[in-house]
C-alpha positions as CSV (number, residue, x, y, z in Angstrom):
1,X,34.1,1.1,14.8
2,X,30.4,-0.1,15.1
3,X,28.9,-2.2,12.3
4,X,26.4,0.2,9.8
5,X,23.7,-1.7,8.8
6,X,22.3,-0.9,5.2
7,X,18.5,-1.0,4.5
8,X,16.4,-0.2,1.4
9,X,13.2,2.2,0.9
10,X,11.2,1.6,-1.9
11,X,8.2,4.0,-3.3
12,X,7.5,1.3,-6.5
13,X,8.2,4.3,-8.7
14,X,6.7,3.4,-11.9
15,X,8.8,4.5,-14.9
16,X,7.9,5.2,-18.3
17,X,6.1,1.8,-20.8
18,X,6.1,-0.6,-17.5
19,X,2.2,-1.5,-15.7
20,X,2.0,-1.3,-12.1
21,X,2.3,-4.8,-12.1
22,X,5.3,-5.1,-13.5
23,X,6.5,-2.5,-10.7
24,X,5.4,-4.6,-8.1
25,X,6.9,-7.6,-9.8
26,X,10.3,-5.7,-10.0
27,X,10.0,-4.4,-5.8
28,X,9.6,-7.8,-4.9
29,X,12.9,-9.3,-6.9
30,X,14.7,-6.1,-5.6
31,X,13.9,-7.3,-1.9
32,X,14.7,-11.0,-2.9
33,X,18.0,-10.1,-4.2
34,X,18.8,-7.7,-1.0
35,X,18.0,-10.5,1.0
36,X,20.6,-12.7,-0.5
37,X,23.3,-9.8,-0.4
38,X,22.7,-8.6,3.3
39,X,20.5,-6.0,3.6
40,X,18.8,-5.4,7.1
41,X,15.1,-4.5,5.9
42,X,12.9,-3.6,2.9
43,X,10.9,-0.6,3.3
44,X,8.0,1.2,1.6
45,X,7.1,4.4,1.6
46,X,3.1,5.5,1.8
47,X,2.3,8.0,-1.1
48,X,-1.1,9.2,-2.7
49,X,-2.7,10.9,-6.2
50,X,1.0,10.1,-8.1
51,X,0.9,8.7,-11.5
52,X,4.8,7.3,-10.8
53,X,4.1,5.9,-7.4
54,X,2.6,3.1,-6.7
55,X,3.4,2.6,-3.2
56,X,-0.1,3.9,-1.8
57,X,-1.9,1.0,-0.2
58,X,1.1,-0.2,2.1
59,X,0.7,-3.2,4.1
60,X,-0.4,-5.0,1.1
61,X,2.7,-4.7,-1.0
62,X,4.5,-5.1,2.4
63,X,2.7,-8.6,2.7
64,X,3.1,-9.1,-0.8
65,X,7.3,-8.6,-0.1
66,X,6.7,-10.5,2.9
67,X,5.7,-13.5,1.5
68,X,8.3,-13.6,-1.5
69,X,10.8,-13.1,0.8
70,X,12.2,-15.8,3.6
71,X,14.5,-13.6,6.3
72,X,15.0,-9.8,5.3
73,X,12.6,-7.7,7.6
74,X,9.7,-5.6,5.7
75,X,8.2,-2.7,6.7
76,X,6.9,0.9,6.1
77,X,8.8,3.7,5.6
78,X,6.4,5.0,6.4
79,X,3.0,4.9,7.5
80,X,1.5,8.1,7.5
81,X,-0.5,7.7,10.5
82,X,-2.9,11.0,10.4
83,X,-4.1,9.9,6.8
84,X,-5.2,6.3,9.2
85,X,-7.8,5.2,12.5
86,X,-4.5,3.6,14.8
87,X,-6.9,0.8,15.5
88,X,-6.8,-0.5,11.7
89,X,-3.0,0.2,11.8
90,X,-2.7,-2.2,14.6
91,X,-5.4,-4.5,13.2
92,X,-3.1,-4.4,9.7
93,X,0.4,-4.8,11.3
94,X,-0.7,-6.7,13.8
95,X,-2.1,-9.3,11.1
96,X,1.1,-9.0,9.4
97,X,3.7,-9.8,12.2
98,X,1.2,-12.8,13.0
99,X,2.4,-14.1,9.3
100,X,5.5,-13.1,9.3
101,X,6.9,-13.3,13.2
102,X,9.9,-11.1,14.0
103,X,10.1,-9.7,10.5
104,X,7.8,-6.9,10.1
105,X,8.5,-2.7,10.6
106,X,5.8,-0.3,11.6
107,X,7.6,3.2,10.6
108,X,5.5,6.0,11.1
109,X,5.1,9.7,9.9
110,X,3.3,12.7,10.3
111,X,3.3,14.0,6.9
112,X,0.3,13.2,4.4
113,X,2.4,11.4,1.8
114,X,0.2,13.4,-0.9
115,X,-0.9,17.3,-1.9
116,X,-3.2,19.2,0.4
117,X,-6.6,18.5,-1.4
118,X,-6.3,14.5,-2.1
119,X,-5.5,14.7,2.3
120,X,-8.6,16.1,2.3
121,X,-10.3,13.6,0.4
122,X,-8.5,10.6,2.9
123,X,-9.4,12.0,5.7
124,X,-11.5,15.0,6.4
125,X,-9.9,16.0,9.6
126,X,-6.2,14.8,8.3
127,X,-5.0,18.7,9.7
128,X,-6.2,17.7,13.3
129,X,-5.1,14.2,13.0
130,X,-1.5,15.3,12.1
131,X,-1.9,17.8,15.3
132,X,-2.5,14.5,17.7
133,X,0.7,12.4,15.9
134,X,1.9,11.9,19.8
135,X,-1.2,10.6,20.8
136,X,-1.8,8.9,17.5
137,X,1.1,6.5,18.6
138,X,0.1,6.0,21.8
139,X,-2.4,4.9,20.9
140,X,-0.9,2.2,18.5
141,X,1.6,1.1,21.2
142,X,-1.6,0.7,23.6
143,X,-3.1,-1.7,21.0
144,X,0.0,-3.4,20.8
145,X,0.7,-4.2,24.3
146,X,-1.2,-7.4,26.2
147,X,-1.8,-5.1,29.2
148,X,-4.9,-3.4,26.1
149,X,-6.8,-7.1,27.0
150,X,-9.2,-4.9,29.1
151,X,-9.8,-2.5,27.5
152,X,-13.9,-2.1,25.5
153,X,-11.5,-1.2,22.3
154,X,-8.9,-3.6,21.4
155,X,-7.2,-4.8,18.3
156,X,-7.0,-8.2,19.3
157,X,-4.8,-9.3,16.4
158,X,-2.0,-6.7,17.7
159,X,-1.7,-7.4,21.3
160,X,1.5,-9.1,22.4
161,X,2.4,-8.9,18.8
162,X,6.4,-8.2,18.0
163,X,5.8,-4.9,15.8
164,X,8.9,-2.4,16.2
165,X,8.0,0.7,15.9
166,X,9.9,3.5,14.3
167,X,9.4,7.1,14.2
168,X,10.5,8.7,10.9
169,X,10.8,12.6,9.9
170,X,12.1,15.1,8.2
171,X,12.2,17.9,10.3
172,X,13.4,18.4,14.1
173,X,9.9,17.7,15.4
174,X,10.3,14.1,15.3
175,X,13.6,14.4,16.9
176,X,11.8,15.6,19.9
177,X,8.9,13.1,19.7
178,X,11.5,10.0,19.1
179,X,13.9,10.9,21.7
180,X,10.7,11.6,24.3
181,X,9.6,8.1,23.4
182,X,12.5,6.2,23.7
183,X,11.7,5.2,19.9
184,X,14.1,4.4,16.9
185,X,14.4,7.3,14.4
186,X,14.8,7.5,10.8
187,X,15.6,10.9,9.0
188,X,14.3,11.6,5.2
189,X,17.6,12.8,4.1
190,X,17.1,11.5,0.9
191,X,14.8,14.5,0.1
192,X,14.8,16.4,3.0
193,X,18.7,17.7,3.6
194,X,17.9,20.9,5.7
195,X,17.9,19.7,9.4
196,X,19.5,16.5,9.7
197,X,22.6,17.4,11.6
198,X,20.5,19.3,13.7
199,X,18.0,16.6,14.5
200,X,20.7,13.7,15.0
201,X,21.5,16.3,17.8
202,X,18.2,16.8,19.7
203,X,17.3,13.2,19.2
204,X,20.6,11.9,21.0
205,X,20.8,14.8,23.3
206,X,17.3,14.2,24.4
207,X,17.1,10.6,24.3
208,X,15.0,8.8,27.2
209,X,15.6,4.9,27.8
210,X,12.3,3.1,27.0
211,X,11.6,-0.6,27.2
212,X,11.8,-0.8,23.3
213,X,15.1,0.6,23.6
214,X,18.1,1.3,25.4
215,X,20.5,3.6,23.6
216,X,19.5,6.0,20.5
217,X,19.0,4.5,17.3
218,X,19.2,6.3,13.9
219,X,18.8,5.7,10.5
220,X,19.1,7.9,7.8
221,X,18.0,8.0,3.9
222,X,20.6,8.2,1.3
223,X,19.8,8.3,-3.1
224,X,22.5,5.6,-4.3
225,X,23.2,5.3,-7.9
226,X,26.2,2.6,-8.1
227,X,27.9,1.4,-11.6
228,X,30.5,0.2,-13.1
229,X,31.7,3.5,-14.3
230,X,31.3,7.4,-12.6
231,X,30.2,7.8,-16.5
232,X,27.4,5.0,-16.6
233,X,26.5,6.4,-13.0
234,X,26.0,9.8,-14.5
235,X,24.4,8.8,-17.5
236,X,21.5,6.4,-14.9
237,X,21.1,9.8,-13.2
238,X,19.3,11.6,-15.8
239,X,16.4,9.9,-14.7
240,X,16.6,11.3,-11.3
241,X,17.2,14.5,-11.9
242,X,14.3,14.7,-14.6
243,X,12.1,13.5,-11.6
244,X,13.4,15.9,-9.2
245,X,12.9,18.9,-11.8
246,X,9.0,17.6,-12.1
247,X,8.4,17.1,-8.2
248,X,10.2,21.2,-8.0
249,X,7.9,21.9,-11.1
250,X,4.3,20.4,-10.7
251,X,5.1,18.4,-13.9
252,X,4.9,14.8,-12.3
253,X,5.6,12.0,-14.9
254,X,6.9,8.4,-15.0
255,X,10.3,8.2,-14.3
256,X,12.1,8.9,-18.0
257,X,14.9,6.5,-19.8
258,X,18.4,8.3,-19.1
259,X,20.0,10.3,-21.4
260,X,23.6,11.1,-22.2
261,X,24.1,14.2,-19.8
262,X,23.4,16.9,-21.7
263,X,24.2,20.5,-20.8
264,X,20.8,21.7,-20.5
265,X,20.4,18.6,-17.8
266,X,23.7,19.4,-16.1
267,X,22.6,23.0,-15.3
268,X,19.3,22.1,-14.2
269,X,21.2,19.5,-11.8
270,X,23.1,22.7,-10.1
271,X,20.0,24.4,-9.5
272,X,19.8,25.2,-5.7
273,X,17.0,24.0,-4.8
274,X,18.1,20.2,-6.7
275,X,21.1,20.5,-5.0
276,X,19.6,20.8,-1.9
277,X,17.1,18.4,-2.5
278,X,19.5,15.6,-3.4
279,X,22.4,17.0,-1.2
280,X,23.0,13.5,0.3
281,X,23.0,11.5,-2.9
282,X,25.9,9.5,-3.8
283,X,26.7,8.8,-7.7
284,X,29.0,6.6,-9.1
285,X,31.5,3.8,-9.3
286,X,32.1,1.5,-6.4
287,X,34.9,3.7,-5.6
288,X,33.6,6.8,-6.0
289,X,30.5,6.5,-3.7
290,X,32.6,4.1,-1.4
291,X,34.8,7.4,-0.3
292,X,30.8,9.4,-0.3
293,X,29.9,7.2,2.2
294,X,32.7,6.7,4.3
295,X,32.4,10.4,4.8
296,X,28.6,10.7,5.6
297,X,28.7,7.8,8.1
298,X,31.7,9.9,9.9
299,X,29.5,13.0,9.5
300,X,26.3,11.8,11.6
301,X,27.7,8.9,13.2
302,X,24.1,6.9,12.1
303,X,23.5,3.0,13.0
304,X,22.0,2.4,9.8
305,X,21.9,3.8,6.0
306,X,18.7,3.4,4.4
307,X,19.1,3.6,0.8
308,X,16.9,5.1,-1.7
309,X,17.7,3.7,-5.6
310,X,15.6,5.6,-8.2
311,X,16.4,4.6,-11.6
312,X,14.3,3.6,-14.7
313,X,15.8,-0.1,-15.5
314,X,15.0,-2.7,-12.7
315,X,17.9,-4.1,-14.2
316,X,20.2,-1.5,-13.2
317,X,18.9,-0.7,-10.4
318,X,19.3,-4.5,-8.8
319,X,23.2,-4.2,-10.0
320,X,23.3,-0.6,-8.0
321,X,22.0,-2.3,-5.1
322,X,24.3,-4.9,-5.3
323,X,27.3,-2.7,-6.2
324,X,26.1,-0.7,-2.9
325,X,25.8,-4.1,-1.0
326,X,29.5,-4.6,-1.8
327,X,30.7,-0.7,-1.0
328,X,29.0,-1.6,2.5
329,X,30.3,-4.9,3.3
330,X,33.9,-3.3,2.8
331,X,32.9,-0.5,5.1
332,X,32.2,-2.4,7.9
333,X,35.1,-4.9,6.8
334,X,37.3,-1.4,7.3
335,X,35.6,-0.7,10.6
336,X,35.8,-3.8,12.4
């Protein structure tokens, strides 16, 4: 069996008594330590107008992880491209791969990242933009390429640059647009459960060879919450599911301390709407979320997991990393 590659996404979620710069702080020894324990890449996510997020200007905290860091590969997961001119994209990336050759992602998605009226208020014309995503990348892959020397609009700082682009989704869409463009494609299963099987489909059915790539690639996100215990694990959760409630709610917060499991809690966690939300999320011991995932990577058959840690100690959540480090190393000892 192939080799899985495991991969984090980070949205700098800011919980409850910590400053953003003490978030920031915490990414950045989160990426150092995946480095040293294997992970593939460091991703963050693009998000706007959220109190508990403070992944919204990208590229800088990707150059800030960049720099901290010596090998693991940074990136976005993603860029929301109609909320951005493709020329500063390039400029930005562009910039970044210059300082960091070989090491840096450009993911990119169609979504806003945000609520209707602050995409408004980054970009009047974010509905059309979002309507041209297609040509929005072409655009971005003309800036990138050498033969773009000619043209009267270039991003100099882009061209011949080694950027890797990504297209990420969470709907079938994308599968189409990935597969069309011979382009590597990561699925937001980690909130969006509804259509994965269905676009793993399209986008291998549909696949076209491209010069970035010759076979499919696909990754797909996955909430991991690893402890010592099944009953620690459970406990961490609570923080989770109090911030899934408030996204399903309107009643966005910093991400709350955990709390023994209470009933109240454990009902609202088998609502059907969480359930769906977090449908791929894998809590536990080692051993427990060692069988999860052994089952999901047989499920859809993806290259790479992309894991999504949300928990209110940075503490705990470097140890769940770790712990999810291990479960993945065995995997692949297991498949090899």
């Amino acid at each position: 069996m192939k080799k899985i590659e495991y991969s984090i996404l980070d949205l700098a979620i800011v919980s409850q008594g910590s400053s953003l710069k003490e978030t920031f702080d915490n990414s950045l020894l989160l990426a150092q330590t995946a480095e040293n324990v294997g992970y593939k890449r460091f991703w963050l996510a693009e998000h706007h107008n959220s109190i508990a997020i403070g992944s919204s200007a990208t590229s800088i905290l990707i150059g800030n992880i960049a720099e901290g860091t010596k090998t693991i590969r940074v990136g976005s997961g993603g860029i929301m491209l109609p909320n951005h001119s493709p020329l500063i994209i390039a400029e930005q990336f562009g910039t970044l791969g210059i300082l960091y050759p070989n090491r840096i992602d450009l993911g990119l998605g169609r979504a806003p990242g945000t609520d209707q009226l602050t995409a408004q208020a980054i970009r009047s014309d974010f509905f059309q933009a979002a309507q041209s995503f297609p040509l929005e990348i072409e655009k971005i892959q003309r800036y990138f390429s050498t033969e773009n020397a000619d043209a009267k609009v270039r991003a100099t700082l882009a061209e011949g640059v080694d950027v890797p682009l990504y297209i990420l989704g969470s709907s079938t869409d994308s599968a189409h647009l990935a597969a069309k463009k011979g382009l590597p494609y990561a699925f937001a299963s980690h909130f969006a459960t509804t259509h994965l099987m269905n676009a793993l489909k399209i986008y291998h059915n549909e696949f076209q060879p491209s010069s970035e790539l010759e076979k499919p690639y696909t990754m797909a996100g996955v909430n991991i919450i690893v402890a010592d215990t099944d009953e620690e694990a459970e406990r961490i959760s609570t923080s989770l599911y109090k911030m899934i409630v408030g996204l399903l709610t309107g009643n966005r917060g910093f991400m709350q301390a955990p709390v023994d499991m209470t009933e109240e809690l454990r009902e609202l966690s088998q609502n059907s709407s969480v359930q769906q939300m977090l449908k791929y999320s894998f809590i536990g011991s080692k051993e427990t979320v060692k069988k999860q995932v052994k089952q999901f990577i047989a499920d859809t058959q993806v290259d790479e997991l992309i894991a999504v840690t949300n928990i209110y100690d940075g503490q705990d959540r470097i140890k769940s990393y770790q712990l999810f480090a291990e479960i993945m190393k065995e995997l692949n000892g297991e498949n090899s």
